[in-house]
C-alpha positions as CSV (number, residue, x, y, z in Angstrom):
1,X,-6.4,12.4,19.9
2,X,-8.4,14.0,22.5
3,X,-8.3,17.7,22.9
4,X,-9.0,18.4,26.9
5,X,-7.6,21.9,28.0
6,X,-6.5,22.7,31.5
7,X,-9.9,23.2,32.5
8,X,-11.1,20.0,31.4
9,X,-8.3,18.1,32.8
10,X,-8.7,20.1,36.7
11,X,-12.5,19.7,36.7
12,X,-12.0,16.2,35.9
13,X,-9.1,15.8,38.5
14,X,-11.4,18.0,41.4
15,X,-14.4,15.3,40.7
16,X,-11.9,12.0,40.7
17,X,-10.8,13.4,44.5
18,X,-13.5,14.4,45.3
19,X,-15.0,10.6,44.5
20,X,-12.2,8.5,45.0
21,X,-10.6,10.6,47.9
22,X,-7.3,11.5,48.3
23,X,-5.6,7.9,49.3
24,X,-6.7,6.1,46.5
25,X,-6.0,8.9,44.0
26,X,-2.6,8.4,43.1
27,X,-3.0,4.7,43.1
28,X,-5.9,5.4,40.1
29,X,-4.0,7.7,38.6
30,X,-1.0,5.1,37.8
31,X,-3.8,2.7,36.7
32,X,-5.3,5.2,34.6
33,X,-2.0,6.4,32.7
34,X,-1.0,2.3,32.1
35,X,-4.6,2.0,30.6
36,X,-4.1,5.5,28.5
37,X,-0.5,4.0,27.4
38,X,-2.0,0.7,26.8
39,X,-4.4,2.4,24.6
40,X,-2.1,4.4,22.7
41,X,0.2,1.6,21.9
42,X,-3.3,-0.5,21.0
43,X,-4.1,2.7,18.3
44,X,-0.4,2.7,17.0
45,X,-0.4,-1.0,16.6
46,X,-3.9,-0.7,14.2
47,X,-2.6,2.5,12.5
48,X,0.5,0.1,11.4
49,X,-1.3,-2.7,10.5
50,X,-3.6,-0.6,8.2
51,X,-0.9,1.2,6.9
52,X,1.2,-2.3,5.9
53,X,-2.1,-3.6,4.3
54,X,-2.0,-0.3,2.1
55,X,1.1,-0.7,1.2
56,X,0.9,-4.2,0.5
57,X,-2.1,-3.7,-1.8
58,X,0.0,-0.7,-3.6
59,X,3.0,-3.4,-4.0
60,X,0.2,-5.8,-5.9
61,X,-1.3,-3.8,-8.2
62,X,2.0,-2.5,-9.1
63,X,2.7,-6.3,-9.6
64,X,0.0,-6.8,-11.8
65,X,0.8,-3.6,-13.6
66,X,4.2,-4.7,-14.2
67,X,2.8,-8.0,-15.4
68,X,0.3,-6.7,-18.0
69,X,3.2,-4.3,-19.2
70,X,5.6,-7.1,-19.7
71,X,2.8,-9.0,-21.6
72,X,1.8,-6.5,-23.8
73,X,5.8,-6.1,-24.5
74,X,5.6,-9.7,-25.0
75,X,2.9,-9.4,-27.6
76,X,4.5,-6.4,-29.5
77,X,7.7,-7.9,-30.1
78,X,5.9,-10.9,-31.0
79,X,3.9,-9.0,-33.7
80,X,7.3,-6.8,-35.0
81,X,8.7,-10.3,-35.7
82,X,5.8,-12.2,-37.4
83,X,5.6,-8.3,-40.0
84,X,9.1,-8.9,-40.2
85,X,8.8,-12.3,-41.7
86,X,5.9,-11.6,-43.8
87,X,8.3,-8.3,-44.9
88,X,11.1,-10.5,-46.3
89,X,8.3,-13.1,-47.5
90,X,7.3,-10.1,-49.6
91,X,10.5,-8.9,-50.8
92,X,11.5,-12.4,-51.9
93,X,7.8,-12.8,-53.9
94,X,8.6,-9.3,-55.7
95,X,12.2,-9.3,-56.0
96,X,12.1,-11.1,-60.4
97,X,15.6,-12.5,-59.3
98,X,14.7,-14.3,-56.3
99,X,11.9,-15.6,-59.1
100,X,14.0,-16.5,-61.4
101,X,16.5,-18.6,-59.2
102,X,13.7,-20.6,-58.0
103,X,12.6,-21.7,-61.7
């Protein structure tokens, strides 16, 4: 998350005792590390909450996907059977003995 080196970190550490002094220092430093862990678990939290709300989104258009596929199977099988009928309608009109039982 934050990229601080050992420099960074004993600069920062020399200026805190040199401010705070060294009574008060390890009392901020435990206050300090609950806020850093607070904040870490606060980042983890959002991270999984965004990455539920992706996933849920994926999950609904794959929904809807599934949906429109299953319609347009729908409408296929609908139009196979309505060729089929007009198929045999056909045969019977052009078949002369299917004609000439009917007369």
């Amino acid at each position: 998350m934050f990229d601080f080196g050992f420099w960074e970190i004993a600069i920062i550490g020399i200026i805190t005792l040199i401010v705070v002094g060294p009574e008060k220092m390890p009392a901020l430093a435990r206050k300090a590390g609950l806020y850093v862990g607070k904040f870490k678990k606060f980042v983890s939290k959002i991270q999984n909450d965004i990455n539920n709300e992706i996933k849920s989104e994926e999950l609904k258009e794959q929904l809807t996907i599934k949906d429109e596929e299953s319609l347009l199977s729908q409408t296929v099988e609908e139009a196979k059977s309505s060729i089929d009928e007009i198929k045999k309608e056909a045969a019977k009109i052009s078949d002369p003995s299917s004609v000439n039982n009917n007369s």
